[in-house]
N, C-alpha and C positions, 0 to 999 in steps of 0.2 A: 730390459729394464732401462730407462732415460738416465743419461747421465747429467752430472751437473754443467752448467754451462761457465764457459772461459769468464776470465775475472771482465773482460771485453764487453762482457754483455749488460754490464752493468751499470749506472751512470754514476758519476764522481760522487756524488753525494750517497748512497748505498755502497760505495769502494767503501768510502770512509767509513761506515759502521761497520764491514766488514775487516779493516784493518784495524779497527780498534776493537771488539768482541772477537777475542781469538780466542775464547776459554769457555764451557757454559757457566762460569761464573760469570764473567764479564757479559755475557748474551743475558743473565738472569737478571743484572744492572738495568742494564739498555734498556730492558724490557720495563722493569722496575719505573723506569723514570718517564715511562709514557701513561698520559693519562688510559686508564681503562674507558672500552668504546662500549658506552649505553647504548649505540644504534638509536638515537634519538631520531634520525631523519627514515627509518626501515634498517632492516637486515641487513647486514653484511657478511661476506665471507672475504678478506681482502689477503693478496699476498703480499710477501716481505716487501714488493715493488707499492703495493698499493698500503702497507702500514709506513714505510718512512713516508710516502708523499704527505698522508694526512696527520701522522704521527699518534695516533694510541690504536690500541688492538683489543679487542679481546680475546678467550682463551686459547680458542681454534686459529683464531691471527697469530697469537703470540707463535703457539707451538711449531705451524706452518713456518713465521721468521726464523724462528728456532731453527727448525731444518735446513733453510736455505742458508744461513750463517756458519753453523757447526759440520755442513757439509765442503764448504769450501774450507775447514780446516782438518778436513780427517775421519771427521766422526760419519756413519750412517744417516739419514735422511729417516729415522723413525720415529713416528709418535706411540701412544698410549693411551688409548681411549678408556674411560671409567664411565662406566654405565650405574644410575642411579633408579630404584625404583620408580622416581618421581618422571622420568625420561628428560634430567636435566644432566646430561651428560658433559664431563671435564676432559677434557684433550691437551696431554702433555708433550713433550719434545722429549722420549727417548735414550740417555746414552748409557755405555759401560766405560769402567777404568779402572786397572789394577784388577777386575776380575770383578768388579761390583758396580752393581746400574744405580744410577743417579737421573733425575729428570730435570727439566726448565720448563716452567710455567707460570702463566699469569691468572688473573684472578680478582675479583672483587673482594675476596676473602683472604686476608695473608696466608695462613693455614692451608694453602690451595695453591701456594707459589711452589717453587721447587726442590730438590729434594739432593743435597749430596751423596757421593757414589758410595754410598756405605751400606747397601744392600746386596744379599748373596744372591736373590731372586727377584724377577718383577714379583711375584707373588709380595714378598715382603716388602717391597716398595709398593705396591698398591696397600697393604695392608698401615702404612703410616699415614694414608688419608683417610683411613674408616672414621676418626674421630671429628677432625674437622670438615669433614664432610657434612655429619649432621647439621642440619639447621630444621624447619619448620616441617619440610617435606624431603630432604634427599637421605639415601641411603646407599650405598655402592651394593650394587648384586651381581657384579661381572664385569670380565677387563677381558681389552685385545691390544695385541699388537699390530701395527700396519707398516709394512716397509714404503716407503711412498715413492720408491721409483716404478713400484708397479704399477702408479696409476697411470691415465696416459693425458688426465691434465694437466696445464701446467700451472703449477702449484706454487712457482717459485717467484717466477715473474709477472706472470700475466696481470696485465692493469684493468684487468674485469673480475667479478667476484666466482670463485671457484666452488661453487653449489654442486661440481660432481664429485668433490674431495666429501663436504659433509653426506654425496650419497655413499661412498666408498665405505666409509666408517658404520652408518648405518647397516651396510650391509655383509660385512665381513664378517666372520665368527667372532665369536667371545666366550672366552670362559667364566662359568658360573662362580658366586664367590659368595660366601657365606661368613655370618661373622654372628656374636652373640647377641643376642636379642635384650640381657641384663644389661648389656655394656651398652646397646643402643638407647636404649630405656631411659640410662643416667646420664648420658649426653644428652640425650634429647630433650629431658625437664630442665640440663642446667642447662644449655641454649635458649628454651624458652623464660627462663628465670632471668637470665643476661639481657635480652632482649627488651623485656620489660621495665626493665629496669634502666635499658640504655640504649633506647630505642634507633639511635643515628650512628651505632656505632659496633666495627664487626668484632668477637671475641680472638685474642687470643693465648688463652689459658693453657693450651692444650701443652702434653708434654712430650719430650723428645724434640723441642726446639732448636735443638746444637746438630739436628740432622737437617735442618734445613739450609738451604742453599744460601 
């Protein structure tokens, strides 16, 4: 397994966000206050090295910084991938506390940000995004977990885009995950009712909000 590399490796301006996000909450901030990456110029898959240079990420960036951040204060190096019927897959950052996992993540969707450690099982932390999941076309049908020092890219620093990380995830098991078809139903008309009605702007109605990050 790759271990994490010395604070050395890192250049002063990435210190500093490392010394300032010592918590996933504060990692959940930092994240919070960078613009989310439309990938307007192509794809990207960028690490923590290559999200401070340009400054916004998206979900798989966040979660990747995620790791590289909350690694150098303790926590494991894992994500949590959520697989959506649509194959629009959400990639989170991982941790446990007190005996209950909590995740970091970013998102175009606030509903899709992260998640405090008040869950007894990933199960039930994946099961508090079933709702805001919904929109037009997603639904979660399966989660994995991925330790990420088993990959042998590097994930952390590299100032190239890390396209073997999204094959990893791609290719790893996942467990199947089912949810009610009723419940999906009634989210799904009122997303589409919301939507129509407010066309430039993302919902968030949903409830269990005091469990978010």
């Amino acid at each position: 397994m790759s271990q994490a590399p010395p604070r050395s490796a890192f250049t002063p301006r990435e210190r500093r966000v490392l010394e300032r996000a010592t918590t996933p909450e504060r990692v959940q901030r930092w994240l919070e206050s960078l613009p989310y990456n439309h990938e307007e110029r192509g794809e990207t898959l960028r690490t923590f090295r290559g999200v401070v240079r340009t400054g916004k990420a998206h979900c798989l960036e966040a979660a990747l910084s995620a790791a590289t951040i909350l690694e150098q204060h303790g926590y494991p190096p894992t994500v949590l991938d959520l697989e959506s019927k649509d194959d629009i897959d959400h990639v989170v950052f991982l941790f446990r506390e007190g005996g209950k996992f909590g995740s970091v993540a970013r998102s175009r969707d606030p509903g899709l940000h992260g998640r405090k450690p008040a869950f007894r099982s990933v199960r039930g932390l994946v099961f508090s995004y079933v709702d805001p999941y919904v929109d037009r076309t997603g639904r979660i049908n399966g989660y994995g977990v991925l330790d990420l020092r088993t990959l042998r890219a590097d994930w952390r620093l590299s100032p190239r885009n890390v396209w073997a990380v999204e094959q990893a995830l791609i290719r790893f098991p996942h467990r199947r995950f089912r949810s009610s078809d009723e419940r999906y139903r009634r989210w799904h008309e009122k997303y589409l009712r919301y939507k129509e009605r407010f066309p430039d702007r993302r919902p968030i109605f949903y409830p269990n909000r005091h469990r978010w990050l």
